[in-house]
C-alpha positions in Angstrom: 201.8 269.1 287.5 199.1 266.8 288.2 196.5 268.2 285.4 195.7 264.6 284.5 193.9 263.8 287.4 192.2 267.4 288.1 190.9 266.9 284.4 189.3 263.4 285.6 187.6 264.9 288.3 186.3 268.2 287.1 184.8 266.0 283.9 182.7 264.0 286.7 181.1 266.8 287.4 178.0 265.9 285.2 178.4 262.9 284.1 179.6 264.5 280.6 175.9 265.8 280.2 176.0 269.8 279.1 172.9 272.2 279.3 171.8 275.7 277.3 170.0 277.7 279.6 168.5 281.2 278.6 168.4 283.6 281.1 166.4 286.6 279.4 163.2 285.1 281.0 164.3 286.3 284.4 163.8 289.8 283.7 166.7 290.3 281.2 165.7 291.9 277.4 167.3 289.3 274.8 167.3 292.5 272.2 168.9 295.9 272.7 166.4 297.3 271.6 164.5 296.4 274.7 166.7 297.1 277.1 165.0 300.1 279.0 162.7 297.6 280.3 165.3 296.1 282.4 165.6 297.8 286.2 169.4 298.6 286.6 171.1 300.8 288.8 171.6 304.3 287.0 175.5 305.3 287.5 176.8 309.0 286.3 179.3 309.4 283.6 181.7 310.0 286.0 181.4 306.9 288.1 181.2 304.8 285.0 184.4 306.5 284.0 185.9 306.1 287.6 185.1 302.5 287.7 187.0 301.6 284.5 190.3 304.0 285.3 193.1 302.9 287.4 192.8 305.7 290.5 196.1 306.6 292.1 196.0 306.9 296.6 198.1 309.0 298.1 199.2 307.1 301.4 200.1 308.8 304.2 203.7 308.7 305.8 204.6 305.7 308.7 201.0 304.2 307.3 201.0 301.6 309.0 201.2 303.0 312.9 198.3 304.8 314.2 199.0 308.6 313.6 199.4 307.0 309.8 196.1 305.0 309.7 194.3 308.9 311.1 195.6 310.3 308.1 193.2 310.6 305.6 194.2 308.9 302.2 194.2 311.0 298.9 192.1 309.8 295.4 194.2 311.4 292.5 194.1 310.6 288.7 196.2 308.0 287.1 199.7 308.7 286.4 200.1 312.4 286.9 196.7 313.8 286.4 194.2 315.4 288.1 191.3 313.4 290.4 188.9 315.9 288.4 190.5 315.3 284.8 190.4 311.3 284.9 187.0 311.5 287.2 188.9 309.9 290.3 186.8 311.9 292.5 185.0 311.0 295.8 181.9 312.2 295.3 182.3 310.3 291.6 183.0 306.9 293.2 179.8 304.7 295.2 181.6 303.7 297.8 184.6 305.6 298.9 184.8 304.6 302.3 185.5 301.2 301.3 188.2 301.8 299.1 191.2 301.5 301.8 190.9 299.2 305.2 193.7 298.3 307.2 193.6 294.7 309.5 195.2 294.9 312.4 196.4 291.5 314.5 197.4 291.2 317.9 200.3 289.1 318.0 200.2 288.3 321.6 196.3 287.0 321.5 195.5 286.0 318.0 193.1 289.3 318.6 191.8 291.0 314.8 190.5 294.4 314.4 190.2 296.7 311.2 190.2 300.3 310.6 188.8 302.1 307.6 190.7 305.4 307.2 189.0 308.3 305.9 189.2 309.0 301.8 189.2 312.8 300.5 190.0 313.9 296.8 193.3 315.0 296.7 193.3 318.7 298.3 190.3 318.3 300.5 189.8 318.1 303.9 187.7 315.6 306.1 184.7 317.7 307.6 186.2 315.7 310.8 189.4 314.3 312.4 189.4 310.6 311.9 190.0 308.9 315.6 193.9 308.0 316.2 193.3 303.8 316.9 194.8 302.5 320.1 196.9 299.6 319.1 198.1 296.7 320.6 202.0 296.2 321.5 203.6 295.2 318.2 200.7 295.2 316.5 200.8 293.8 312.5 198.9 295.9 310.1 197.9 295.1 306.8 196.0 297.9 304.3 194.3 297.1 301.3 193.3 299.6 298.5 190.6 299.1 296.0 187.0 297.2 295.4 184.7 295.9 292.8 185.5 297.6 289.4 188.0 300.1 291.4 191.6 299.3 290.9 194.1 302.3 293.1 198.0 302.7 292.7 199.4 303.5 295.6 201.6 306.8 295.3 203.7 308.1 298.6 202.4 311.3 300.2 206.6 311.5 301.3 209.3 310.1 299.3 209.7 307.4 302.2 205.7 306.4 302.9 205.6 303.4 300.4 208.7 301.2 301.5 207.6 302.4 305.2 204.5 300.4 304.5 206.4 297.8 302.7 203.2 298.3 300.0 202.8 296.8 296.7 200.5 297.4 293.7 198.9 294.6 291.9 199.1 294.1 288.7 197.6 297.0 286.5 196.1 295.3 283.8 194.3 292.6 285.7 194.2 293.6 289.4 191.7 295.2 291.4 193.3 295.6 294.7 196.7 296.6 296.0 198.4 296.4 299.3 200.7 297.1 301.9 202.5 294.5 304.5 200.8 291.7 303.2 203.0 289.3 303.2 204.3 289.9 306.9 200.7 290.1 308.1 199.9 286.7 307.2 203.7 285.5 308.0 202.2 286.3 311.6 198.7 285.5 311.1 198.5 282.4 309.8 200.8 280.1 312.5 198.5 282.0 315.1 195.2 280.3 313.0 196.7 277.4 312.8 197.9 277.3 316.5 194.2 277.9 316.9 194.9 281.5 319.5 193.6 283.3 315.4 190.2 281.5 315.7 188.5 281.6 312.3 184.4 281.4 311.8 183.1 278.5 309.7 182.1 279.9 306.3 178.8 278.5 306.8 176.0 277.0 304.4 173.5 278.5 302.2 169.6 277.3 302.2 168.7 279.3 299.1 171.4 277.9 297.0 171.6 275.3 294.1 174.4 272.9 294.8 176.7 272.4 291.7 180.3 271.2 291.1 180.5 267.7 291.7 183.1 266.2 294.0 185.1 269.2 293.6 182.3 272.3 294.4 181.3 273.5 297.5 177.8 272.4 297.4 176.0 274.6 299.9 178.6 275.9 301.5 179.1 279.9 301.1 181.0 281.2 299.2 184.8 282.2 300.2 187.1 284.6 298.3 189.2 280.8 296.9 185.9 279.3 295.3 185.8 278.7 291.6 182.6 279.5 291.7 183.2 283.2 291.9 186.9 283.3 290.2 188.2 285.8 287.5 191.4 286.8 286.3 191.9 289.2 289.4 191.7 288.9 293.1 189.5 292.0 293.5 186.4 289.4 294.8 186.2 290.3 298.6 184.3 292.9 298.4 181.9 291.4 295.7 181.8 287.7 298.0 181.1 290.2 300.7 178.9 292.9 299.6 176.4 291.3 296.9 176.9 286.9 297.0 176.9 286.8 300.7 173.5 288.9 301.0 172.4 287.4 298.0 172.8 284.0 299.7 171.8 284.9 303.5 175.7 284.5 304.0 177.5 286.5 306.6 181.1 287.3 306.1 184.2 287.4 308.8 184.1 290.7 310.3 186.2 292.4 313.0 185.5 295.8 315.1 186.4 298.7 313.5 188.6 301.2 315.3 187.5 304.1 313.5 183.5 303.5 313.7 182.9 303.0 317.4 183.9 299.2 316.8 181.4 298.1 314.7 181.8 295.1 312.9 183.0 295.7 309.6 185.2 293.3 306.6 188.1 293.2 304.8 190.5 291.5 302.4 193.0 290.1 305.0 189.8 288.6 306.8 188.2 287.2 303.9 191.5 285.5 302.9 191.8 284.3 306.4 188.0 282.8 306.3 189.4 281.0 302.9 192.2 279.6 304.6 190.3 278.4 307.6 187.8 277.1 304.9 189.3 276.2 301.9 187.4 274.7 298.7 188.7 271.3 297.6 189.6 273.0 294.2 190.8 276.4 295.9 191.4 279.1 293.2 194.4 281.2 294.3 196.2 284.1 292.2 196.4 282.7 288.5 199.6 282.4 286.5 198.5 283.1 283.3 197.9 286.9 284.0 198.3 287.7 286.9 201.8 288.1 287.0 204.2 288.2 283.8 207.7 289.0 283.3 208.6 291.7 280.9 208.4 289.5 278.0 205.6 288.2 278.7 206.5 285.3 280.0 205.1 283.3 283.1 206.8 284.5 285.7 206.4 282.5 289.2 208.4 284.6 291.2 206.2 287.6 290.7 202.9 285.3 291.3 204.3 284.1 294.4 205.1 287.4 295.7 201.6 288.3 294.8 199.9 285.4 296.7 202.2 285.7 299.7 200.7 289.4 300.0 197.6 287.7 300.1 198.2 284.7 302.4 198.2 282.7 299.3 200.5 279.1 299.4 203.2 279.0 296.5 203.2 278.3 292.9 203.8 273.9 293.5 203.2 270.8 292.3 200.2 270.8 295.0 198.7 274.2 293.9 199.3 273.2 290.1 196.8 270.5 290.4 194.2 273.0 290.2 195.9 276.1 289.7 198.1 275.8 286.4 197.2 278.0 283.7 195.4 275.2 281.9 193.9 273.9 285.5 192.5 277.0 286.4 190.8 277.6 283.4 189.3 274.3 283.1 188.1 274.6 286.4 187.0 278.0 286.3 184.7 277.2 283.3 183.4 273.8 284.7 182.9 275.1 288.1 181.8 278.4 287.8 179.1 278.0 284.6 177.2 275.7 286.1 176.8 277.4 289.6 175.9 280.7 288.0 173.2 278.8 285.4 171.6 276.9 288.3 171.3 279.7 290.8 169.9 282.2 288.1 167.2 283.0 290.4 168.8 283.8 293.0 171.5 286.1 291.6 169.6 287.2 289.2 167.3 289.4 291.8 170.4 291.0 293.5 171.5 293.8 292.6 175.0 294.9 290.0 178.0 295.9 291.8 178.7 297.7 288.2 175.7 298.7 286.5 177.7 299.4 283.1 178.8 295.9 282.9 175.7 293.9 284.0 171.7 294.7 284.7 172.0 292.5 288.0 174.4 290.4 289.8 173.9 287.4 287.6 174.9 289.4 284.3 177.2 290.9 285.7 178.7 287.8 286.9 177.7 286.2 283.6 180.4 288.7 282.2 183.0 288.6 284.6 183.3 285.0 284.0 182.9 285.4 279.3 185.8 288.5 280.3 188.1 286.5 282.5 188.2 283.6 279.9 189.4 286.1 277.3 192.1 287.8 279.3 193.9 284.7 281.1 193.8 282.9 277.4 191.5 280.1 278.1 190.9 279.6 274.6 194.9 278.5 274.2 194.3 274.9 276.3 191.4 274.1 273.8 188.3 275.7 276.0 185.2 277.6 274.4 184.1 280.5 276.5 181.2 279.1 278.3 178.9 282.3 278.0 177.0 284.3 275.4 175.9 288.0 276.4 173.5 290.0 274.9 174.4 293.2 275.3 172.5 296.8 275.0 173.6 299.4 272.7 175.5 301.0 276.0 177.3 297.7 276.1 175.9 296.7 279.8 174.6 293.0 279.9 171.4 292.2 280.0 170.8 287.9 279.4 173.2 285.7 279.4 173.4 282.0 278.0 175.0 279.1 279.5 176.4 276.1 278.2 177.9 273.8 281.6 178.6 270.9 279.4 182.0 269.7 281.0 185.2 270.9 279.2 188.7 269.1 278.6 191.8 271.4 278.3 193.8 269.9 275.5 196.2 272.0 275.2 199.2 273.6 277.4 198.9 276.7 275.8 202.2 279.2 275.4 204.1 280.8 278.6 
C-alpha cells in the first residue's frame, strides 16, 4: 500500500492550518430546546420507521427481459413480516418510484436507456399495466434497488427469479442499495466507454461552489458518486448526488430515456457510476474495506469487497486503489476531504432541502451527520483520527448545527482487520 504518500498529499491540503466553524447561524438552533424554529420537512411515523428498516422486494421472475421489467415489484417487511407490520408500505415511503430502476445497454451501439418498473405493496395491484419495453438484440440489463435512507433485500417472487437475475444484496448493516447483473453490465459497458461507441457526458463544474481539497479535491467540478466529498460507509449516494447536491449546485446528472415514461430522461446508479468512471476524482472513493464487506469473523475480507465493486463497475481491491482506498486511506481522506467541503459551502447546502428529515434539518446537517456516522461505523477512530463533526441534536434526535473542525488529520495507526 502506498499510504505514505496519500498521507503527504491529503496533509497539503491546508497547509496544516485547521478551522472551527459554527453552523447554527445559518438557520440551525444550537439548543434543543429551540428546535421548532428550524423549517424541516415533517415525515410520518411510518416513513421515519420505513427509512430506518431494511425493506424486502419481491422481484419478479426472468427480471431482467422485458415481460420481467413490466412486472410490478413487491415492498414486503423484513425477514418474514408484513409491509404493514414493519411500515414497508408505499404509500409510507416518499419516493417509491425510485426505489427499483433497471439500465439497459445496447451492445451493438454503446446505446443507454433505463426503465423504472412499477412498485406496489405486496398484494396490490397497479391502477395500470406498466408498458412491456422494446429492447435491443442482446440487450444487458442491470436493476438496482434502494435510495437515500432506504435499504431493500431482494426476495424471489419464484424460487428461480434471483439467480435468473444473477442479483445480489449489499451488505445489510451498511448498504443502501442492492442489485442484479451488475457485474456483467459493466463487464460490457465499460470496454464500449472506453472504445468511446458508450459516450459519457463531462460531469461539469459548479459556479456556486467553494473549491476545497487541495491537489487531491475536485475544485469546482460536480460532484460524482466516487468523490470524497460526498463519501460514507455505503454506496447508497446516487440518488443523494442526484437528487439534492446536483440541484443544490446547478449540476445536472447523466440521464438516459426512460422506457416506461414516454422516454423521458430519467437517472440511475449504473449511469452515475458510469459518469464516475468517465470522470473520476484524483482521490476516487470506491466501496470501503473496512465495512463494507467482512468475512464471518469479522475479518477484512477482499473477495467479498471486490465482488461488491465489480457489481458496481468498481476496479479491484490493489496496490493502485489502496493508495486512497485502504481502510486507514479512506478514512483519512474522507475526513480531510469531505469536512472542509461541507464547512465551506455551508451556505449553499445549508438552504437545500434533507433527503431524511429525522436525521438532519437541511442537506448540510444532514450531511454534517452522514459524515460524524460513517466515521463511527467504518472505525476511523482505530488509525488515530478524531471525528471531524460535533452535532447538536434535538430532543427527536434530528440534527440541527453542526461544528466543523478541517484541520488536516494523520492516520497513525493501521487499525485491526
Amino acid at each position: 500500500m502506498a499510504l505514505g504518500l496519500t498521507l503527504g498529499i491529503v496533509l497539503a491540503l491546508s497547509g496544516g492550518n485547521g478551522t472551527h466553524i459554527d453552523q447554527s447561524s445559518l438557520g440551525a438552533s444550537p439548543k434543543p430546546s429551540q428546535a421548532s424554529a428550524v423549517p424541516a420537512r415533517s415525515a410520518s411515523p411510518d416513513a421515519a420507521s420505513a427509512a430506518s428498516a431494511r425493506c424486502g422486494i419481491i422481484v419478479p421472475a426472468d427480471p431482467l427481459s422485458a415481460r420481467g421489467l413490466a412486472t410490478p415489484y413487491q415492498l414486503t417487511g423484513p425477514s418474514g413480516t408484513s409491509a404493514a407490520a414493519s411500515g414497508c408500505t408505499v404509500s409510507a415511503l416518499a419516493a417509491p418510484a425510485g426505489l427499483v430502476r433497471a439500465t439497459i445497454l445496447d451492445p451493438a451501439t454503446g446505446a443507454l436507456a433505463v426503465y423504472t418498473p412499477v412498485v406496489v405493496t405486496k398484494g396490490a395491484r397497479p391502477a395500470t399495466a406498466p408498458p412491456v419495453p422494446d429492447l435491443p438484440p442482446g440487450a444487458v440489463v442491470t436493476i438496482d434497488f434502494g435510495s437515500v435512507g432506504m435499504a431493500l433485500a431482494p426476495a424471489g417472487a419464484t424460487s428461480g427469479a434471483l439467480a435468473q437475475g444473477h442479483c445480489v444484496s449489499g451488505p445489510s448493516a451498511v448498504s443502501a442499495v442492492s442489485s442484479c447483473n451488475g457485474a456483467a453490465f459493466f463487464a460490457s459497458a465499460l470496454p464500449l466507454m472506453r472504445a468511446g461507441l458508450l459516450r459519457v457526458p463531462s460531469a461539469g463544474t459548479s459556479a456556486n461552489m467553494v473549491a476545497t481539497g487541495g491537489r487531491i479535491g475536485t475544485g469546482r467540478n460536480c460532484p460524482v458518486v466516487r468523490n470524497f466529498e460526498v463519501a460514507a460507509q455505503d454506496q447508497g449516494v446516487s440518488a443523494l448526488v442526484d437528487g439534492y447536491l446536483d440541484p443544490a449546485f446547478g449540476c445536472k446528472p447523466f440521464t438516459a430515456p426512460d422506457l416506461a415514461h414516454g422516454n423521458a430522461p430519467a437517472t440511475s446508479l449504473a449511469l452515475d457510476e458510469l459518469l464516475a468512471a468517465g470522470n473520476e476524482p484524483k482521490a476516487a472513493a470506491l466501496v470501503p474495506e473496512n465495512a463494507m464487506a467482512r468475512d464471518a469473523g469479522g475479518r477484512l475480507d477482499p473477495a467479498r469487497t471486490d465482488a461488491y465493486r465489480a457489481e458496481l463497475g468498481q476496479p479491484a481491491i490493489s496496490a493502485r486503489t489502496d493508495r486512497y482506498d485502504s481502510p486507514a486511506a479512506y478514512c483519512q481522506n474522507m475526513v480531510n476531504i469531505q469536512t472542509p467541503f461541507l464547512a465551506a459551502n455551508t451556505d449553499v447546502l445549508a438552504a437545500a432541502p434533507t433527503p431524511a428529515p429525522a436525521a438532519g434539518s437541511n442537506l448540510l446537517t444532514y450531511l454534517a451527520s452522514r459524515l460524524s456516522a460513517a466515521f463511527g461505523r467504518l472505525g476511523c477512530r482505530q488509525f488515530g483520527l478524531t471525528d471531524p463533526v460535533t452535532l447538536v441534536r434535538d430532543a427527536a434526535g434530528t440534527a440541527r448545527s453542526a461544528t466543523f473542525d478541517t484541520t488536516p488529520q494523520r492516520a497513525t495507526a493501521r487499525g485491526g482487520g
